[in-house]
C-alpha positions as CSV (number, residue, x, y, z in Angstrom):
1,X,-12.5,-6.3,10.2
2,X,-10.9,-3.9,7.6
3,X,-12.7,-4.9,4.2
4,X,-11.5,-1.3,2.4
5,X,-8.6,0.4,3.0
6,X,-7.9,4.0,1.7
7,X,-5.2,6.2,0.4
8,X,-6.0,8.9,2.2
9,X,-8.3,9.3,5.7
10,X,-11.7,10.1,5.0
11,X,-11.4,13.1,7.2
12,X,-7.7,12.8,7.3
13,X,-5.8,12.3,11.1
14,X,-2.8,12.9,12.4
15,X,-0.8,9.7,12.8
16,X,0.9,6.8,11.5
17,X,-0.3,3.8,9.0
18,X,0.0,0.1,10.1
19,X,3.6,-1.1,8.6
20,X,2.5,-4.5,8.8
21,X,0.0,-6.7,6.8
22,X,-3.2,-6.3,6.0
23,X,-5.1,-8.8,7.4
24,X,-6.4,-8.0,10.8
25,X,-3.0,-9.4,12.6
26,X,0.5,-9.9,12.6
27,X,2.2,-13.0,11.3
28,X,5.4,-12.2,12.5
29,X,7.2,-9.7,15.3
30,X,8.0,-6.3,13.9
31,X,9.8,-3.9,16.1
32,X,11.7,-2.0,13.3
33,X,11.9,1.7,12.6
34,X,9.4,2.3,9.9
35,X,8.4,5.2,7.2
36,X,5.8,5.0,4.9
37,X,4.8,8.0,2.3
38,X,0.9,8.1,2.1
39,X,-0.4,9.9,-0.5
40,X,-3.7,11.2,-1.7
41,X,-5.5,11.1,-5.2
42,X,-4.4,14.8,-5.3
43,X,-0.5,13.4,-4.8
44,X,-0.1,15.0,-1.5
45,X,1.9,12.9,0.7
46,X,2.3,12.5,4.9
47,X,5.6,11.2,6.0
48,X,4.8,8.7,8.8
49,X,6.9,7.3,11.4
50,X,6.2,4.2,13.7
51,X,8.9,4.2,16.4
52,X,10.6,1.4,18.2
53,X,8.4,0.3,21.3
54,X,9.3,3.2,23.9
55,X,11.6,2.3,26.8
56,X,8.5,2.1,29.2
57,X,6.8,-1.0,30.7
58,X,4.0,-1.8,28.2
59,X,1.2,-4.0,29.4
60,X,0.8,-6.4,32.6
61,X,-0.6,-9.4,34.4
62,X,-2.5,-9.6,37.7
63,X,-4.3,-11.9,39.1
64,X,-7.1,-11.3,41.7
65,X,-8.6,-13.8,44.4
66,X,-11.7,-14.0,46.4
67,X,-13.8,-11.6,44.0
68,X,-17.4,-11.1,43.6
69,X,-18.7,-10.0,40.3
70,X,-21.9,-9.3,38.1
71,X,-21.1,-10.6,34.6
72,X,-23.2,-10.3,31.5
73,X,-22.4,-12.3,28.3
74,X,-23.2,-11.8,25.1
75,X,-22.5,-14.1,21.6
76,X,-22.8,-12.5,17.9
77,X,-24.1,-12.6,15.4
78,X,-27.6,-12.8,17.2
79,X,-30.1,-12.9,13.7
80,X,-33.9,-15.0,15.2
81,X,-35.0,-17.5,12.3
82,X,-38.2,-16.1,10.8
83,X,-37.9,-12.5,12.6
84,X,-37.7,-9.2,10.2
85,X,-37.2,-5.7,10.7
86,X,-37.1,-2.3,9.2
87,X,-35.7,0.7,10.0
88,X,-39.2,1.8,11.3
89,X,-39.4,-0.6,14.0
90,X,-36.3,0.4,15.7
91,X,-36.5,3.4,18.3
92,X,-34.2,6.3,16.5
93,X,-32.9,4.6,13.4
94,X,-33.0,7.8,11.5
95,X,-31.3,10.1,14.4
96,X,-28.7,7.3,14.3
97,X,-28.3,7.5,10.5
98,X,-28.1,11.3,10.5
99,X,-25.8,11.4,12.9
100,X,-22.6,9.3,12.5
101,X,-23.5,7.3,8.7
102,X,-24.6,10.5,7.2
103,X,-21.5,12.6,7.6
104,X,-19.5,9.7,6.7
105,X,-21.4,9.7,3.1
106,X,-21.3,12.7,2.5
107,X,-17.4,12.5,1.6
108,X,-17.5,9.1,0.9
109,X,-20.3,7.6,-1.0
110,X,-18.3,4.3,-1.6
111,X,-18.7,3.5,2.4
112,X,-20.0,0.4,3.1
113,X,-21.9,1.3,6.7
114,X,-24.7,2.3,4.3
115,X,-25.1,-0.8,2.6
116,X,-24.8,-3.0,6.0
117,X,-26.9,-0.7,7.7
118,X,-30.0,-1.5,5.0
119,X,-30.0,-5.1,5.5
120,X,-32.2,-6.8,7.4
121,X,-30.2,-8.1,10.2
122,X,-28.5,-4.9,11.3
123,X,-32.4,-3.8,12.4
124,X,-32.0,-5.4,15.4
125,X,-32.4,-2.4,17.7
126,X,-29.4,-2.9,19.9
127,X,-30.1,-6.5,20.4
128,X,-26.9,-8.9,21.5
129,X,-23.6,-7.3,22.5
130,X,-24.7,-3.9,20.7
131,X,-27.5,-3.8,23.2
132,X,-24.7,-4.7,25.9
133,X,-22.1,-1.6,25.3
134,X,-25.1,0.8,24.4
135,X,-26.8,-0.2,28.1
136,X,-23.2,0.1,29.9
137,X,-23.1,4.1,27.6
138,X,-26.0,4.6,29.1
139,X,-25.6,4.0,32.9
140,X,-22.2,5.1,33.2
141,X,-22.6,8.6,34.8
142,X,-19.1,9.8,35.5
143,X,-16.6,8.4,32.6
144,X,-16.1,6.1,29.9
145,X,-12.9,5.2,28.5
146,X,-12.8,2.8,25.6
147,X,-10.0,1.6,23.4
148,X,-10.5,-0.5,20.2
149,X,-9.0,-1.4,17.1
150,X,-12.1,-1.1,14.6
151,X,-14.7,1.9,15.5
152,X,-17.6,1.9,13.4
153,X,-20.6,0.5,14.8
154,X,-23.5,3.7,14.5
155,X,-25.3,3.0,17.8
156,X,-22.3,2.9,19.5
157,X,-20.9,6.2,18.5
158,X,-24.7,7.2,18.8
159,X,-24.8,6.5,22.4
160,X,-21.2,8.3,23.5
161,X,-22.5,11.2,21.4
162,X,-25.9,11.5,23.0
163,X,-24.5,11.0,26.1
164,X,-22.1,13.7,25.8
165,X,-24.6,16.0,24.9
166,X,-26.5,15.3,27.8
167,X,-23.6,16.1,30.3
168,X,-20.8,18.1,28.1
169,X,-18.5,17.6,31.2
170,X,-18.4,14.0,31.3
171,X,-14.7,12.7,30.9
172,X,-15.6,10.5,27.2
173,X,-12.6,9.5,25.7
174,X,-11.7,6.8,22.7
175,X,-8.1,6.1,21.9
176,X,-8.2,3.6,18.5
177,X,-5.7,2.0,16.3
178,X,-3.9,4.1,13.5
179,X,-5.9,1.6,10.7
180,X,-8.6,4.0,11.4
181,X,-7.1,6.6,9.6
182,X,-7.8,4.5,6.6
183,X,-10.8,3.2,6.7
184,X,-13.5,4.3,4.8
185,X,-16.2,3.5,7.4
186,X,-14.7,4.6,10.6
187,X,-16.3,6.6,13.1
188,X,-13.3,8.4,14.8
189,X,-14.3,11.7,12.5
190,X,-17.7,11.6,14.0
191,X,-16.8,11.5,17.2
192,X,-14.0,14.0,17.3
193,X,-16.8,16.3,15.8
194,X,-19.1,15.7,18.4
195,X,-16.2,17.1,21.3
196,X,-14.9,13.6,22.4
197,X,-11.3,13.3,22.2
198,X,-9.7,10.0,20.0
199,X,-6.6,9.5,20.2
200,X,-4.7,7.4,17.5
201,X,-2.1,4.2,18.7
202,X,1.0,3.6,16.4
203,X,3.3,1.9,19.3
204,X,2.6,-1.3,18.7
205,X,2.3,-3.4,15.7
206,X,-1.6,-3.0,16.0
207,X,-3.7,-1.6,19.0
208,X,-6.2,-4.5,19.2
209,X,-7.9,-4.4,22.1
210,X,-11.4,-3.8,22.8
211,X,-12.8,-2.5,25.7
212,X,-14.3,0.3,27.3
213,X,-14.4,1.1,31.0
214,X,-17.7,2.7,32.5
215,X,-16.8,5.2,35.6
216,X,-14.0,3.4,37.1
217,X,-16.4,0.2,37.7
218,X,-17.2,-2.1,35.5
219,X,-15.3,-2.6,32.0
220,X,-17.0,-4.6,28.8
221,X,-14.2,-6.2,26.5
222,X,-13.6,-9.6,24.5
223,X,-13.7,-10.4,20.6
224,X,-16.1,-7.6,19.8
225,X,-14.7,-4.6,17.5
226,X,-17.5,-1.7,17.8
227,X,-18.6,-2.3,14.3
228,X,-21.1,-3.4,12.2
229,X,-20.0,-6.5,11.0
230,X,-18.8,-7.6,14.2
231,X,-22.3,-7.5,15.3
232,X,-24.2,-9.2,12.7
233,X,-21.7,-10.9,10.2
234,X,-19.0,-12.2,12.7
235,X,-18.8,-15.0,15.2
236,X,-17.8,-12.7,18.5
237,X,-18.2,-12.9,22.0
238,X,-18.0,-10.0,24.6
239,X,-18.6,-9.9,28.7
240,X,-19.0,-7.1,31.1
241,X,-17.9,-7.4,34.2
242,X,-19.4,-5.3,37.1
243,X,-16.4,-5.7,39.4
244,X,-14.0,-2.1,39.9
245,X,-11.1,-4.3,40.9
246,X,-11.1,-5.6,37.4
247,X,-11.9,-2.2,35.9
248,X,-9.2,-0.3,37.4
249,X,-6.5,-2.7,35.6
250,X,-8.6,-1.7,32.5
251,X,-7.9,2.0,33.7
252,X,-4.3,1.4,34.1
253,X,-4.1,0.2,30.8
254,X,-5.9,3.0,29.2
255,X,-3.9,5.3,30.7
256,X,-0.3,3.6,29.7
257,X,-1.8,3.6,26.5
258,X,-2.7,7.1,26.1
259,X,0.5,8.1,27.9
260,X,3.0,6.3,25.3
261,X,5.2,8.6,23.3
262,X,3.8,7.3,19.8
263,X,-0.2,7.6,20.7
264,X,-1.1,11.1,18.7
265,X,-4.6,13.0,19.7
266,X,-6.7,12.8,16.6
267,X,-7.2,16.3,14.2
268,X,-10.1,16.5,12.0
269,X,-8.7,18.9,8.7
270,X,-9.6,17.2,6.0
271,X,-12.7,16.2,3.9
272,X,-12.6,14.6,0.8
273,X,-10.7,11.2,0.1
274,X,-10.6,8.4,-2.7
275,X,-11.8,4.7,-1.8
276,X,-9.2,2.1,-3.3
277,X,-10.7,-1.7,-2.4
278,X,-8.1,-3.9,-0.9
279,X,-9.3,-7.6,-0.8
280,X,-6.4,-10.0,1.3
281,X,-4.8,-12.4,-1.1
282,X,-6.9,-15.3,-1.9
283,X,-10.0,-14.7,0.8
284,X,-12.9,-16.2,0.2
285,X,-16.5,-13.9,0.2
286,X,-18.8,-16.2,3.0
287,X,-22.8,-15.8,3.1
288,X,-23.3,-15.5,7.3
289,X,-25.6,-18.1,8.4
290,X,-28.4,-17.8,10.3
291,X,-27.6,-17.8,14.2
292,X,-30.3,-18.2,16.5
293,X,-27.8,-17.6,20.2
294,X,-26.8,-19.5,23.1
295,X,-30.1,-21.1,24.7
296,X,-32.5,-18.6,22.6
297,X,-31.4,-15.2,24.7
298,X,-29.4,-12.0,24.0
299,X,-27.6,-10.9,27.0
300,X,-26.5,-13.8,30.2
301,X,-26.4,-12.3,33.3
302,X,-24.6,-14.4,35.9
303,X,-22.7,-13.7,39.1
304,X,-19.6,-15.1,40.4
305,X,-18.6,-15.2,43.5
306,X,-15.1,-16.1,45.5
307,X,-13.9,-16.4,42.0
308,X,-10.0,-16.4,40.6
309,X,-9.5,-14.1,37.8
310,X,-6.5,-13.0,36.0
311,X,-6.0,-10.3,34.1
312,X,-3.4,-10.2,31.1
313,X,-2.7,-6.9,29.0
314,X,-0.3,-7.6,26.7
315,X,2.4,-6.7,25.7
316,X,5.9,-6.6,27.5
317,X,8.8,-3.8,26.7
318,X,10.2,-6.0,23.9
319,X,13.6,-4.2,24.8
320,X,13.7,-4.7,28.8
321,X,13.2,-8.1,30.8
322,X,12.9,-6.0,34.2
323,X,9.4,-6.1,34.2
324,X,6.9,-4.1,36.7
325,X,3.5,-4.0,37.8
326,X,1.0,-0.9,38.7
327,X,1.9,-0.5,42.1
328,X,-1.9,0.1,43.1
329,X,-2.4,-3.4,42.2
330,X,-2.1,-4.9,45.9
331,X,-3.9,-2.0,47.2
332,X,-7.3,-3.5,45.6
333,X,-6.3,-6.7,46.4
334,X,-4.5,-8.1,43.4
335,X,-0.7,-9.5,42.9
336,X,1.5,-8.8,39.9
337,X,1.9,-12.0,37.9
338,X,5.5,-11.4,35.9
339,X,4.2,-14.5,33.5
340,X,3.0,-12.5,30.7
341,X,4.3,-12.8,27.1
342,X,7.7,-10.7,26.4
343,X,10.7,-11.1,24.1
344,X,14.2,-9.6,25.6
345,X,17.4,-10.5,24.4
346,X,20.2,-12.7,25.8
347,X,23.6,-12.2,26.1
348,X,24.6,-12.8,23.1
349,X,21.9,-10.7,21.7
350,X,19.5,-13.5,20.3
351,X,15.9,-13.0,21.3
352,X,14.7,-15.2,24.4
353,X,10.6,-15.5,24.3
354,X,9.0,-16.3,28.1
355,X,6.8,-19.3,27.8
356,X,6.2,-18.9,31.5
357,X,3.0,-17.7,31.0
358,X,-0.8,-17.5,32.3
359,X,-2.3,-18.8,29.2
360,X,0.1,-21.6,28.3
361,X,-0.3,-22.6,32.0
362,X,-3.7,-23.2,31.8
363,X,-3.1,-25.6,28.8
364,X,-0.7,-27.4,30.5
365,X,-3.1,-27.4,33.9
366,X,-5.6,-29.2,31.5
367,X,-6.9,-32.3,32.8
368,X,-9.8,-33.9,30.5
369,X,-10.7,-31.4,28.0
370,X,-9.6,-28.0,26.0
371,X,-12.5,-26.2,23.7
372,X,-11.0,-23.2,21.4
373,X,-12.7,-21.5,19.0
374,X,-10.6,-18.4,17.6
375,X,-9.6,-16.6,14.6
376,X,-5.9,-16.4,13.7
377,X,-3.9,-19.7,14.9
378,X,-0.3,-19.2,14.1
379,X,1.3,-19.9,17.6
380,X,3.6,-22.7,17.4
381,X,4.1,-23.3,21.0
382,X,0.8,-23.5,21.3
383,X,0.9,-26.3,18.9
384,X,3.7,-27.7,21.2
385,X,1.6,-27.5,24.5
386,X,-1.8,-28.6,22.7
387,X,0.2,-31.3,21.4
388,X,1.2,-32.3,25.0
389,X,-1.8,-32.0,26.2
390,X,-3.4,-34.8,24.0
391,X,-0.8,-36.8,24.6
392,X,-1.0,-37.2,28.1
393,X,-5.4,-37.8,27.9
394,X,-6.6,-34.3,27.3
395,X,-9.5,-34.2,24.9
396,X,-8.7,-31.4,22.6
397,X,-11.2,-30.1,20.0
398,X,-10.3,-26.4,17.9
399,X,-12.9,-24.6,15.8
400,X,-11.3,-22.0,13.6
401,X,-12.0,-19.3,10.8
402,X,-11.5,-21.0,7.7
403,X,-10.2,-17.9,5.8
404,X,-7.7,-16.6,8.0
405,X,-6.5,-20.5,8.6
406,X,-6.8,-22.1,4.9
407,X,-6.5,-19.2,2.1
408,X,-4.0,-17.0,1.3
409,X,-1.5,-15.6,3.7
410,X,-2.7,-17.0,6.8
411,X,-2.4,-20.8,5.1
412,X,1.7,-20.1,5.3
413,X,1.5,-19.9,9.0
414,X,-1.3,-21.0,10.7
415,X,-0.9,-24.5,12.5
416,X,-4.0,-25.5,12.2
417,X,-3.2,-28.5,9.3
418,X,-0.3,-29.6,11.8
419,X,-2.8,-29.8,14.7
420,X,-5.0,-32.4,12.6
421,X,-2.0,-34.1,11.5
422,X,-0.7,-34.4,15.5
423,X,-4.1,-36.4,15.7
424,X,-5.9,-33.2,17.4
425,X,-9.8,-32.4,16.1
426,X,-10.2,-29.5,14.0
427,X,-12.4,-27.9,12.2
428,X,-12.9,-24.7,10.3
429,X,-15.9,-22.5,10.4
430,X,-16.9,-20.6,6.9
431,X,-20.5,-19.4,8.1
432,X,-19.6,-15.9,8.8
433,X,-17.8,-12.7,7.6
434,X,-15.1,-14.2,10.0
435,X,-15.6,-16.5,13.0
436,X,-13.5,-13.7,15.0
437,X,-13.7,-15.3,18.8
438,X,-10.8,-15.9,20.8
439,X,-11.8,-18.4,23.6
440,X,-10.7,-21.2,25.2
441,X,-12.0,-23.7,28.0
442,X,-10.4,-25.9,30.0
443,X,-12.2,-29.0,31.7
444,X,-15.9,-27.7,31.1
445,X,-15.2,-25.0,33.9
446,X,-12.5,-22.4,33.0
447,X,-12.6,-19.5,30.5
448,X,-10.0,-18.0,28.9
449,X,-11.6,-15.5,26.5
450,X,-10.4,-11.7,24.8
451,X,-8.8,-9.7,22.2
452,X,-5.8,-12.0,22.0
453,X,-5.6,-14.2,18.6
454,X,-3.6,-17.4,19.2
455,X,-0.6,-16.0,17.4
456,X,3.1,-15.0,17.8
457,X,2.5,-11.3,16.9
458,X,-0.3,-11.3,19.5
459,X,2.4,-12.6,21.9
460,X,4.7,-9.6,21.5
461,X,3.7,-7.1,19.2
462,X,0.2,-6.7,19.3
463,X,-1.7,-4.4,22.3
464,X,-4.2,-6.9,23.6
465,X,-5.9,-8.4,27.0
466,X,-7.5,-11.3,27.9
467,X,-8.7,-12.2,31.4
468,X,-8.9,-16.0,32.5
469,X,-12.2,-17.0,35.2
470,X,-11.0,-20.3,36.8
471,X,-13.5,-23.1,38.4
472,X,-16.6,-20.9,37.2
473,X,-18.9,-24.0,35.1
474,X,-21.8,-21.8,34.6
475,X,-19.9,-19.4,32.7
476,X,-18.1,-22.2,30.7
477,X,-21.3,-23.8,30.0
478,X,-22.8,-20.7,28.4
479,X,-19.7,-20.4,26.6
480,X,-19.6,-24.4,25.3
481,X,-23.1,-24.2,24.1
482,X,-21.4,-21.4,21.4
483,X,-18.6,-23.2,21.0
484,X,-20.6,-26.3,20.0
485,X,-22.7,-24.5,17.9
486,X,-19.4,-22.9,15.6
487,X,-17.6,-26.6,15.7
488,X,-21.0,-28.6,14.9
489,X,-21.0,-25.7,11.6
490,X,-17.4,-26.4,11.3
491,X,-16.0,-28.8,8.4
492,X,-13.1,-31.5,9.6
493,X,-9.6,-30.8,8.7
494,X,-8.0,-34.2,7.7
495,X,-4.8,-34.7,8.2
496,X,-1.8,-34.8,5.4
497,X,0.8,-37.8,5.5
């Protein structure tokens, strides 16, 4: 979560600045040719351009049967009642600092990695889904390719950097959003400097996925931003999967990522900037509350077995209905779903939105109850299918963040006050920096869980992925014990006559 925004990069990139708002995500669809002067306290200026999405397939769906799978599962923030820490108790704190906060201080003494990284929580040493990515950085011996909107989390960037070091001619690359060229606290500097190539997205209305694939294998991704605060502050959830079926439609989506006309590498030249705050319209500043995990562990491990996943990466050439699928997909034993989100037009030019799609099948597959906890809830047909489904029996229950949902900009749009006035239980969480999940289950068995906010933008403007594990109750259970805990904090929306 952006809290500062810049005029200028700290070590200044070459790319383009998000056109839209500044809120995390998207309220509405923005395809349109876009130039922006950014200018620095100096009065330089870079001329910017975000281009129309290319003419390429962007994104896809697959769905994969009969697979076997190692999963480990991880809930933030993850703070033990009554347990303290100092730097000095964690194994390298002050390589860390020195390494990726310092340089970032240097030229920017307004940063707020420094102040998060003194408080007592953050000493966790790796603990929760910090502990998770760091462990997959780690093992991975071949490559690692990770792609995420927010990149600032110090043990992270840590990790990649020490593991480059140890084997210069390991294929390490990051590709981030084009936000991080003005944040104050990114890492993307840092890790350009330490030889591993970033490369900046501007081809969609924001880059938000996070994930990062370890040698072709096994692939970690969900709610978690490699941050700070989406460690300690935020409501998150993350799981890696040890499965290279999976990981190789991770891969795939790197790769068409990379490959799109408007993702830039990254060029370190400059080294001095200006912090200006920006604070969204009306938010409200939140104390996190204490959070003591899903049944008093860090890291799940589970495995799943003969197991139905699919695979969603969003988003669809917003220009061309013909869509298409990696053709390597049946060759690991996969089928190309063609229900994924996408907005073409029709013949008389007027834009026609599929609805056809894996995730609002699996609310209309509901049969006794849907759980969602999630951060921006602006989709209204989701409120039309949620609205069906509790008409017909379905026990329907919503947890969301209370900024994003009842303050400001996000009040105009988000459904959640029609949801309660439909009759549909919801509640909105305040305990955090953000309650930033986005998960779903269905009938106390089936998870839908990643990057993918319950909005319109996220639809068909937004990079993102989720992946959806059918009939698998030990996973949901872990995932309804969090769930419960964020609704239990949550206060009731009534509903409005």
């Amino acid at each position: 979560m952006k809290k500062l925004l810049i005029t200028l990069l700290p070590i200044l990139a070459l790319a383009a600045c998000n056109s839209g708002g500044g809120y995390h995500d998207q309220y509405n669809n923005n395809s349109q040719m876009t130039t922006k002067s950014v200018g620095s306290g100096s009065g330089a200026s870079i001329l910017t351009q975000i281009s129309n999405f290319d003419q390429t397939r962007i994104g896809f769906a697959a769905r994969f049967t009969g697979q076997s799978a190692q999963l480990q599962v991880a809930f933030s923030p993850y703070n033990v009642a009554n347990d303290t820490h100092t730097a000095s108790d964690c194994e390298n704190a002050a390589a860390i600092y020195n390494a990726t906060i310092a340089p970032i201080k240097a030229v920017s003494p307004q940063t707020t990695l420094d102040s998060v990284w003194n408080k007592d929580e953050y000493f966790n040493c790796n603990d929760g889904i910090t502990k998770m990515v760091v462990q997959g950085i780690n093992n991975a011996t071949q490559s690692i390719y990770a792609a995420v909107y927010d990149f600032n989390n110090p043990d992270i960037t840590y990790a990649l950097i020490q593991k480059k070091q140890q084997n210069p001619n390991m294929d390490i690359q990051v590709i981030a959003d084009q936000s991080n060229l003005t944040s104050t606290d990114s890492m993307i500097a840092v890790l350009k400097q330490n030889n591993i190539p970033v490369y900046i997205s501007a081809a969609y209305s924001i880059m938000h996925n996070k994930f990062m694939v370890f040698d072709g294998k096994a692939v970690e991704y969900g709610s978690f931003n490699y941050s700070t605060t989406a460690a300690v502050e935020q409501a998150n959830n993350a799981i890696l999967i040890d499965n290279s079926n999976i990981a190789k439609t991770y891969t795939d989506r790197w790769n068409e990522i990379r490959q799109n006309e408007s993702t830039s590498i990254y060029q370190v030249f400059q080294s001095k900037y200006t912090d200006t705050p920006y604070i969204p319209d009306g938010f409200i500043a939140v104390t996190p509350s204490e959070k003591t995990g899903v049944a008093a562990t860090q890291i799940h491990t589970l495995n799943i077995n003969n197991a139905q996943i699919d695979v969603v990466h969003e988003l669809a050439n917003v220009l061309n209905s013909n869509l298409t699928c990696p053709a390597d997909i049946a060759a690991i034993g996969g089928i190309c779903l063609p229900d994924y989100n996408y907005v073409s037009t029709d013949s008389q030019g007027k834009k026609q939105y599929n609805k056809n799609t894996a995730f609002y099948n699996l609310i209309d597959s509901a049969k006794t109850s849907i759980q969602i906890a999630v951060f921006a809830f602006s989709d209204s047909e989701l409120l039309y299918r949620l609205k069906k489904a509790e008409s017909r029996g379905v026990n329907v229950q919503v947890v969301a963040d209370y900024n994003w949902n009842m303050t400001g900009d996000g009040l105009k749009y988000s459904i959640v006050q029609k949801l309660a006035n439909a009759g549909i239980e919801v509640r909105t969480n305040a305990n955090y920096e953000i309650l930033h999940n986005k998960y779903m289950i269905v009938d106390g068995e089936t998870v839908q869980t990643g990057s993918y906010n319950y909005t319109g933008s996220a639809s068909t403007a937004n990079a993102e992925n989720y992946q959806i594990y059918y009939n698998q109750p030990e996973l949901a259970s872990l995932y309804q014990q969090d769930w419960q805990e964020l609704f239990n904090e949550g206060k009731k929306v009534q509903p409005q006559s």
